[in-house]
C-alpha positions in Angstrom: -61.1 -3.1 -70.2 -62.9 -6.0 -69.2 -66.1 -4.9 -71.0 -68.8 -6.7 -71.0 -66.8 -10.0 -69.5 -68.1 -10.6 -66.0 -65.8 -11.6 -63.7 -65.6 -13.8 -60.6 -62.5 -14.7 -58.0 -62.1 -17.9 -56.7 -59.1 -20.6 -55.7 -57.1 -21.7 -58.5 -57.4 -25.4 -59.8 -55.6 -27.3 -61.9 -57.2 -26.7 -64.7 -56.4 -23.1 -63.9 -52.4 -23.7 -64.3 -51.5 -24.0 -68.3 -53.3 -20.1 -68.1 -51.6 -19.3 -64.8 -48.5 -20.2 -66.6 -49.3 -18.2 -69.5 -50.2 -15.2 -67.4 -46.7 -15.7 -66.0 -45.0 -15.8 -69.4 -46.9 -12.3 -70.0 -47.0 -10.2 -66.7 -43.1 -11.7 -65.7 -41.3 -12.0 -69.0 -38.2 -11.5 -67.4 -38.7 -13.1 -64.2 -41.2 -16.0 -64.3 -42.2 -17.3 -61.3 -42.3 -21.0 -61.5 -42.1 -22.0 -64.8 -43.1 -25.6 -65.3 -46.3 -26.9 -65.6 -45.0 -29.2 -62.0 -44.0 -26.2 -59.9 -47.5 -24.8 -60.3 -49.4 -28.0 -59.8 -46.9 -27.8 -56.3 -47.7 -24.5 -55.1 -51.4 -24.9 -56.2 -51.0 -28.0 -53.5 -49.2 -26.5 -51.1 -50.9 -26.1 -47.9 -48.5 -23.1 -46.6 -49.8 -21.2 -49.8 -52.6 -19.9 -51.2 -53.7 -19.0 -55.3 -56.5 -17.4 -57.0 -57.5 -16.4 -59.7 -60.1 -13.8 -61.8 -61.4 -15.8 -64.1 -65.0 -15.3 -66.8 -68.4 -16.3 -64.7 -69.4 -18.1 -68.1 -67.4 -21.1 -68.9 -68.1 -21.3 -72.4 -66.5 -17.8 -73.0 -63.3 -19.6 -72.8 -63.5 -21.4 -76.9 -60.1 -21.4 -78.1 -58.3 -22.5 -75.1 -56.8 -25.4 -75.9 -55.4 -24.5 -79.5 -54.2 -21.1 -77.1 -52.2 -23.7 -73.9 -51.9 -26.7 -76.3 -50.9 -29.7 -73.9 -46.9 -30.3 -74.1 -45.7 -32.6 -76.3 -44.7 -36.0 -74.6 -41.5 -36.0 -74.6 -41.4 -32.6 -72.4 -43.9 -34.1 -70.1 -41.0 -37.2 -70.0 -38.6 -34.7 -68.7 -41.0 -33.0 -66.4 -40.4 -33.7 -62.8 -43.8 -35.2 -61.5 -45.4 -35.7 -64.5 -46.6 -38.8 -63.8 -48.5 -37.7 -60.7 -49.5 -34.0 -63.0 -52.6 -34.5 -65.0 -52.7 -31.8 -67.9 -55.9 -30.1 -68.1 -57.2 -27.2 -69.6 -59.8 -24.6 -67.8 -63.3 -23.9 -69.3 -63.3 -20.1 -67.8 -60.8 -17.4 -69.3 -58.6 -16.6 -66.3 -57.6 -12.6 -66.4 -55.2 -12.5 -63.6 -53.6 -14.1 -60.5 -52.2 -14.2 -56.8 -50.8 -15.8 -54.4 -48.6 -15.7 -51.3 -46.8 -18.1 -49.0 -47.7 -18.5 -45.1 -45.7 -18.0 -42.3 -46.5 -18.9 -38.5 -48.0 -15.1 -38.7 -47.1 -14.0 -41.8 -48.6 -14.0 -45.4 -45.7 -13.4 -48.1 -47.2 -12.7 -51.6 -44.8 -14.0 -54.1 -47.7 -13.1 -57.1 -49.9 -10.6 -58.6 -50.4 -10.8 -62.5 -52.8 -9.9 -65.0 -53.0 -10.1 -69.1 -51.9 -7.2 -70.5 -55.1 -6.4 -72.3 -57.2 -6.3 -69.0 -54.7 -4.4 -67.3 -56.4 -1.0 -65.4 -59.9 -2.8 -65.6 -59.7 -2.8 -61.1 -58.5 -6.8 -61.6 -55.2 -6.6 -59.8 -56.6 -4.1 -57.4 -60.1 -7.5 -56.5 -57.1 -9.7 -56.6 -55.2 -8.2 -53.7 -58.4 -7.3 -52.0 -59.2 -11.3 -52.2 -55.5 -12.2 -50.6 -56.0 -9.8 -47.8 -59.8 -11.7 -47.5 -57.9 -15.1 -47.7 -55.1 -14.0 -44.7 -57.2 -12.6 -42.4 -59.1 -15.1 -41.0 -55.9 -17.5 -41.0 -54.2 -15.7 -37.4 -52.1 -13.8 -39.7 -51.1 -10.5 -38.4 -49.0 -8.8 -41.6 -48.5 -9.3 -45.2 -45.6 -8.5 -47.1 -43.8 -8.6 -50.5 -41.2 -7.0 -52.7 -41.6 -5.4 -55.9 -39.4 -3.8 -58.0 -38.1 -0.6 -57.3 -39.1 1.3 -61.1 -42.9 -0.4 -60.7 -44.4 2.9 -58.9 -47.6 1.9 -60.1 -47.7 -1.5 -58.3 -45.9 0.7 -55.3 -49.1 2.8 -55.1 -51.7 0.4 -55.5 -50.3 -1.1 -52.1 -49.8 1.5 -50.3 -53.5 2.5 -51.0 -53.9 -0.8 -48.9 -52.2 0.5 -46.1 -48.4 -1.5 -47.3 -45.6 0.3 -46.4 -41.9 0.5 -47.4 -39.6 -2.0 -44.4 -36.5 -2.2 -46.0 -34.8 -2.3 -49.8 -33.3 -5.8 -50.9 -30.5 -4.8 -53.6 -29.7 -6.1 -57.1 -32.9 -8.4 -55.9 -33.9 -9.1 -59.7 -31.7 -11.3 -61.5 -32.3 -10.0 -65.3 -31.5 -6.4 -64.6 -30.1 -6.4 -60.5 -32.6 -3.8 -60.1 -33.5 -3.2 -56.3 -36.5 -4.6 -54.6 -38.7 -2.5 -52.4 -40.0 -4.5 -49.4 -43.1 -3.7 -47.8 -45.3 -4.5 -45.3 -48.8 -4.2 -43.6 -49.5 -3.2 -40.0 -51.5 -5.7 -37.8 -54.7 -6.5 -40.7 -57.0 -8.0 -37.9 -56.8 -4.4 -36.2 -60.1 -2.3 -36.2 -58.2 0.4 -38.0 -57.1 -1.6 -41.1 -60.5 -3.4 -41.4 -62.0 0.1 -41.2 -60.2 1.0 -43.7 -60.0 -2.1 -45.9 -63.2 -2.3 -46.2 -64.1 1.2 -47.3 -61.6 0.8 -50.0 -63.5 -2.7 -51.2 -66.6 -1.0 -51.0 -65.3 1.5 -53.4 -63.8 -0.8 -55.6 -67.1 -2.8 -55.6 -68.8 0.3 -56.3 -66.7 1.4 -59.2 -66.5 -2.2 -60.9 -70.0 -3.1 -60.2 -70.4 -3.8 -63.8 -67.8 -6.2 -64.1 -66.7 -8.0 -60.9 -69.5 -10.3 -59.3 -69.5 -11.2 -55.7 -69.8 -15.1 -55.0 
């Protein structure tokens, strides 16, 4: 549980991605996302996508960061692609969780949604996707999708709480284990019944989470 650590969401930064990469490590130990401290500073960059993250409100909660995401030793950073163009920073705010997903002409395609194990069922992954389905829809996106594994029920019920559905089945999908991915999608978000709905269920999250989550 989150406890008494308040929580904000907001765009992640580059001090943001030794955590990010760390959340990666945690939530995706068999299938990391990106890896390298470079391919986050990339998609962090990259205008077709869009990352958050939940982070502490206080900045000084976060003490022991940089004895937690030490900064590589130098002779990884030589081998790093783009390291001379990567600055290696470390963020002031403990980061919980985070998101993001790729755009299309009318499409957003999220590729993550991780938290720290230890704040898991504590409504963080639930704000996060709430915040990526604030994010796409004033962007002229019409659907969202993404795949998740086929055993993660959980995850499959958090998103079809937010009106995802299952579009198709991509097979032996995950490389560690070839299990199946699930695909699903949205219908239209910018239509009045989504919104409707949408934002009864972030009302109800705020409600719940009051305590813990804080609007910005």
């Amino acid at each position: 549980m989150v406890g008494k650590n308040q929580y904000i969401t907001r765009l992640a930064e580059d001090r943001d991605i030794h955590q990010v990469a760390e959340i990666d490590r945690e939530a995706f130990s068999e299938e990391q996302l990106f890896r390298s401290y470079a391919s986050y500073h990339r998609e962090i960059h990259n205008p077709l996508g869009r990352y958050i993250v939940a982070c502490a409100e206080e900045e000084h909660e976060l003490n022991t960061n940089r004895q937690i995401m030490p900064e590589p030793p130098w002779y990884k950073r030589l081998l790093s692609r783009n390291h001379h163009n990567v600055k290696y920073a470390t963020s002031e705010q403990y980061v919980f969780g985070f998101a993001g997903f790729w755009i299309t002409p009318d499409e957003a395609h999220i590729t993550a949604l991780g938290v720290r194990n230890n704040y898991r069922r504590s409504g963080i992954g639930e704000r996060l996707l709430i915040s990526l389905i604030d994010l796409a829809t004033p962007l002229s996106i019409r659907t969202i999708t993404l795949e998740v594994r086929a055993s993660n029920k959980a995850a499959q019920s958090l998103y079809q709480k937010y009106g995802f559905r299952t579009v198709g089945r991509r097979p032996r999908y995950y490389s560690n284990n070839r299990e199946d991915a699930v695909l699903m999608s949205t219908n239209t978000i910018t239509s009045a019944s989504f919104q409707t709905h949408f934002q009864e269920l972030k009302e109800a999250h705020r409600q719940k989470w009051k305590e813990s989550f804080i609007a910005v």
